[in-house]
Backbone bond lengths (Angstrom), bond angles and torsions (degrees), N, CA, C in turn:
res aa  C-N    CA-C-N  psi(-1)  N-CA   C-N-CA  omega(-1)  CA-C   N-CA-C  phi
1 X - - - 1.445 - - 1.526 111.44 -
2 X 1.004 125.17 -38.63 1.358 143.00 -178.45 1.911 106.41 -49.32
3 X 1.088 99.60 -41.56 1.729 106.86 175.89 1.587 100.02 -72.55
4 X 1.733 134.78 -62.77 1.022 119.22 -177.57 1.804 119.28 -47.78
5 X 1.412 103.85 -19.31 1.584 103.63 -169.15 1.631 114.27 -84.96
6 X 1.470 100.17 -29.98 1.776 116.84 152.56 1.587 115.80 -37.73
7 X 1.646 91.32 -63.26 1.408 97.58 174.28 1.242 125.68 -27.76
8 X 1.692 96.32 -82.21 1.354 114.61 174.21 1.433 127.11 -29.26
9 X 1.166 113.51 -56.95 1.555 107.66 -178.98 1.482 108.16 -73.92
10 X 1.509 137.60 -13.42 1.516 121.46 151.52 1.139 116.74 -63.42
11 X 1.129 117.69 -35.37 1.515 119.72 176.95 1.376 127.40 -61.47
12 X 1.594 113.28 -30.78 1.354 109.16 172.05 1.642 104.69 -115.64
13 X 0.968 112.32 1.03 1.743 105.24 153.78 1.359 101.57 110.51
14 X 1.431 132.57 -17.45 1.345 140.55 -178.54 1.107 128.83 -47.66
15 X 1.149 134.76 140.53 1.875 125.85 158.41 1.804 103.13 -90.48
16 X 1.100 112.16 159.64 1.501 130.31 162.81 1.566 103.44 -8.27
17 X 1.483 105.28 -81.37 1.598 119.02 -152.02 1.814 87.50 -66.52
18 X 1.326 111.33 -57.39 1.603 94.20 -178.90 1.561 123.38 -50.64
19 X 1.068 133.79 -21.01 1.327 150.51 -174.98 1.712 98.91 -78.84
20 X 1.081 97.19 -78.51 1.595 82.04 174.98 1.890 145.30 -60.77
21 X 1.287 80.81 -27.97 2.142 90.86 163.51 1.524 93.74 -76.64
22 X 1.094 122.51 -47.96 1.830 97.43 -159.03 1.812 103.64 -74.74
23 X 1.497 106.93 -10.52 1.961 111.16 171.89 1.004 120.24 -100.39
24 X 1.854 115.56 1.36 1.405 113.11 169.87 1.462 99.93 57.89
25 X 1.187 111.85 56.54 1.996 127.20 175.16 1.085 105.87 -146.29
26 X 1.534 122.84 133.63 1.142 131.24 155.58 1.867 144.23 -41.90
27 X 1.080 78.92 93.11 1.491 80.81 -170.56 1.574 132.34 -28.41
28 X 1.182 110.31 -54.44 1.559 115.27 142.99 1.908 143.45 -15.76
29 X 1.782 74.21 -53.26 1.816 104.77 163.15 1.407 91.54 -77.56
30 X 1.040 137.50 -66.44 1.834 130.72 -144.85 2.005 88.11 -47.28
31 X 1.817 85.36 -63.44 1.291 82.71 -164.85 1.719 123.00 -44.56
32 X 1.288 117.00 -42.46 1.205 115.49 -179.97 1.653 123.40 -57.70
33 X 1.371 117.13 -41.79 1.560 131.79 146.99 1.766 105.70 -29.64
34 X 1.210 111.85 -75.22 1.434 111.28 178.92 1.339 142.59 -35.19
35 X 1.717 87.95 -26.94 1.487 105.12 -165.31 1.785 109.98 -107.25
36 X 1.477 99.79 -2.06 1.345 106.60 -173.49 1.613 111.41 90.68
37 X 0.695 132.18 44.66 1.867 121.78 -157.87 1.114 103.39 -127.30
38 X 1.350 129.42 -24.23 1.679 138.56 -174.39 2.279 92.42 -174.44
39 X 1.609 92.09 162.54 1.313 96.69 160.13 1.264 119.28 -123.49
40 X 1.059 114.59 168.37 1.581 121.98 165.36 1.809 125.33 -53.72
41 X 1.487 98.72 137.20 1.544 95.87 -178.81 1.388 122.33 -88.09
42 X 0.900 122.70 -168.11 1.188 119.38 164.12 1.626 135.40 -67.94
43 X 1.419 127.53 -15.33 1.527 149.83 132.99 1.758 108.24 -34.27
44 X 1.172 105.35 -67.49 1.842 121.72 -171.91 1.464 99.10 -60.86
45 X 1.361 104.30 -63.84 2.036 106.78 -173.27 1.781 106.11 -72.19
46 X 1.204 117.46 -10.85 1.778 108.36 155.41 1.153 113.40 -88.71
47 X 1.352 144.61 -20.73 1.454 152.13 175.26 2.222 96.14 -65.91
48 X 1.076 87.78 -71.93 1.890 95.49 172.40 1.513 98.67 -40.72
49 X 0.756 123.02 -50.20 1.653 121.43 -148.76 1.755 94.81 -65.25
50 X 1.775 99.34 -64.10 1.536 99.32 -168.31 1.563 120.06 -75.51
51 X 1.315 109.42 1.80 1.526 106.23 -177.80 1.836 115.36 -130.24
52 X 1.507 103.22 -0.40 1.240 117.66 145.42 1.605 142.41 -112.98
53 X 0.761 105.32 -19.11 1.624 139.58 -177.31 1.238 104.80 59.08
54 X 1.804 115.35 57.87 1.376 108.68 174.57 1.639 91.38 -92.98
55 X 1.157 97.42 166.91 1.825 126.74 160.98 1.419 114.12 -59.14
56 X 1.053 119.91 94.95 1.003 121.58 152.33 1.894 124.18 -43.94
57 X 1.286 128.43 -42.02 1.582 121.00 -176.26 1.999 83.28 -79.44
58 X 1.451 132.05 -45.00 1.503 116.62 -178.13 1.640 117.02 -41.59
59 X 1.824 92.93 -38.32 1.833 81.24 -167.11 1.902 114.23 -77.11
60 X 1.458 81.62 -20.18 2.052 85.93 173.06 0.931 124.74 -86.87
61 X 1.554 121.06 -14.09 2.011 118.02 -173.08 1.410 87.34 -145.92
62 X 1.304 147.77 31.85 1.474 144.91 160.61 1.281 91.21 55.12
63 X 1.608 154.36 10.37 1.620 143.50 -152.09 1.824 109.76 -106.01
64 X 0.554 109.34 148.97 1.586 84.98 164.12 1.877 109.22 95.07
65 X 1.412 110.10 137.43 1.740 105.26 158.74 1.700 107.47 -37.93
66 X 1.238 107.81 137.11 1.365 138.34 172.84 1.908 105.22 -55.63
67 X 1.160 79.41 -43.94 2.201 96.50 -166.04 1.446 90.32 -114.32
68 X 1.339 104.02 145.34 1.809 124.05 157.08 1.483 101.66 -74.30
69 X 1.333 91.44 135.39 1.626 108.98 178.03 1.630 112.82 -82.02
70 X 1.294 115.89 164.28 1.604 121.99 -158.73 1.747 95.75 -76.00
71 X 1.422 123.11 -31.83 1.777 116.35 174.68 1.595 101.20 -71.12
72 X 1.128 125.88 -23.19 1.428 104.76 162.64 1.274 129.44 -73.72
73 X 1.400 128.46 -15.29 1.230 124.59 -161.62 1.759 102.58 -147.36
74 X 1.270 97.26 79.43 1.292 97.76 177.07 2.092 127.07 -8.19
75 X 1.005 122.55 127.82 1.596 114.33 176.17 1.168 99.00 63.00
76 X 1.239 153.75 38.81 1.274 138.41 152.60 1.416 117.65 -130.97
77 X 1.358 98.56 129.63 2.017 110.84 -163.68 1.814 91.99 -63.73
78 X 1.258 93.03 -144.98 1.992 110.94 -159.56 1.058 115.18 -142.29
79 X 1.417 118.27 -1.82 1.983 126.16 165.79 1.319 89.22 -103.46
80 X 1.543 89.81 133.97 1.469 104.68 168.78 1.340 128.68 -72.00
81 X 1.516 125.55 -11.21 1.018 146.93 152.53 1.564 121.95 -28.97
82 X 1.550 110.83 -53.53 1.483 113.53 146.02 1.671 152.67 -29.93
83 X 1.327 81.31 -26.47 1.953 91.89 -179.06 1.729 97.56 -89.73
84 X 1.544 125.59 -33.49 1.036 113.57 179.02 1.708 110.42 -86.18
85 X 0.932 137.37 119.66 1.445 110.77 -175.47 2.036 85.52 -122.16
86 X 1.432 76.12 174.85 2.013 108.91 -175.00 1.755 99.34 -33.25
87 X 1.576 99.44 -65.83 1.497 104.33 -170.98 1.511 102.00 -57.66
88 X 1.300 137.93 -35.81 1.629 106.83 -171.02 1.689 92.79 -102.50
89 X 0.930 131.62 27.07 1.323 123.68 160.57 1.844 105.92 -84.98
90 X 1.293 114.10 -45.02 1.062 138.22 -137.38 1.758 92.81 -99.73
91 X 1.649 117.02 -47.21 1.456 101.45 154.21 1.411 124.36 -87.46
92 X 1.230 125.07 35.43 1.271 116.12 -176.52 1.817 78.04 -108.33
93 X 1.386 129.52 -77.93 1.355 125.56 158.33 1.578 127.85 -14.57
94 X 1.141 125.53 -27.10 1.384 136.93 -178.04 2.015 99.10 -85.90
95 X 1.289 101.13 -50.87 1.699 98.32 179.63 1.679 109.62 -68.62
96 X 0.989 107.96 15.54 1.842 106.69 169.69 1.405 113.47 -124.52
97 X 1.231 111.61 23.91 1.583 103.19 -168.13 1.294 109.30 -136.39
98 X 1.004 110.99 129.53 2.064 122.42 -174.29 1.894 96.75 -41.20
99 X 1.339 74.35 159.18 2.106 86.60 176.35 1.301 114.01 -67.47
100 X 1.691 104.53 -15.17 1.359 108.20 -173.77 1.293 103.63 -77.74
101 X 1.376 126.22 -67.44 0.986 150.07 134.87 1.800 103.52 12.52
102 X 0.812 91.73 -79.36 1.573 97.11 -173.74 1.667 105.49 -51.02
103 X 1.066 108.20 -57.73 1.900 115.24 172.82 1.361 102.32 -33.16
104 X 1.553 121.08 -71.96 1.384 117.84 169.48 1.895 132.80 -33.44
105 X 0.923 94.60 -40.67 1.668 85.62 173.91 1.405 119.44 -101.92
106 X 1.759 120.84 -8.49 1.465 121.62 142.70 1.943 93.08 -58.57
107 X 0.403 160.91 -109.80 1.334 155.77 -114.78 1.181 121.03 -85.20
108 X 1.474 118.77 15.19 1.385 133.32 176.89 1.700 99.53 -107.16
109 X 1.564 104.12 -43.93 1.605 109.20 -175.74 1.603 123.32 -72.52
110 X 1.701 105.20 -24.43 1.547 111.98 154.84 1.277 103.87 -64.85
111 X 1.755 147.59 -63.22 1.115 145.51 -170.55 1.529 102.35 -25.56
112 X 1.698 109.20 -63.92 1.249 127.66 -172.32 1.776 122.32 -69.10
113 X 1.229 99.16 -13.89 1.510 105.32 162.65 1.576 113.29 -82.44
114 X 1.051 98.35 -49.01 2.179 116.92 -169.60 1.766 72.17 -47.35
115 X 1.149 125.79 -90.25 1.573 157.85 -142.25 1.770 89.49 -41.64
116 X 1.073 99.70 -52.15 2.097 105.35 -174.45 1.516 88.00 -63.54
117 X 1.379 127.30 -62.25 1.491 114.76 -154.34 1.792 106.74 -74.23
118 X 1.066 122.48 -3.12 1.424 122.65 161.81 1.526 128.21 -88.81
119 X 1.514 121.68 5.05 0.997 117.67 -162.79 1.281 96.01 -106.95
């Protein structure tokens, strides 16, 4: 399982630490999952499920679509690209960055608002 979970996070573009804040998993745990050392329970692989829309029977028997399809899950498209969207990319990046840091790209994204409403 540990290889499909590799997968996964190439697949949706993530590193480690982002993978685990946006699954509400311990990073510690991710890592250990990753590394082969233990797997995920049934708590961890329902956490994946609803906030990635991986497959749960994919991550246990490799069989099956990788992602739940949009007739399974009411309102939800079929690129997996979708479960991660801009905003939790964007606070997952925001929780690693000094206050200063943080001031700076509030004040880059007003720049970039002022800049849209002038055009």
């Amino acid at each position: 399982m540990h290889e499909r979970l590799k997968f996964l996070l190439a697949d949706l573009g993530l590193n480690i630490k982002q993978f685990a804040e946006m699954g509400d998993i311990p990073y510690r745990t991710l890592q250990d999952y990753l590394a082969g050392k233990i797997t995920p329970g049934y708590d961890n692989l329902q956490k994946m499920h609803a906030v990635f829309r991986v497959s749960i029977d994919w991550l246990l028997t490799n069989e099956g679509p990788i992602y739940v399809k949009k007739e399974a899950v009411a309102g939800v498209a079929e690129s997996p690209a979708r479960y991660v969207t801009t905003r939790d990319k964007i606070n997952a990046i925001l929780k690693e960055l000094s206050e200063k840091d943080k001031g700076a790209v509030l004040e880059f994204a007003e720049f970039l608002k002022a800049k849209k409403g002038g055009d």
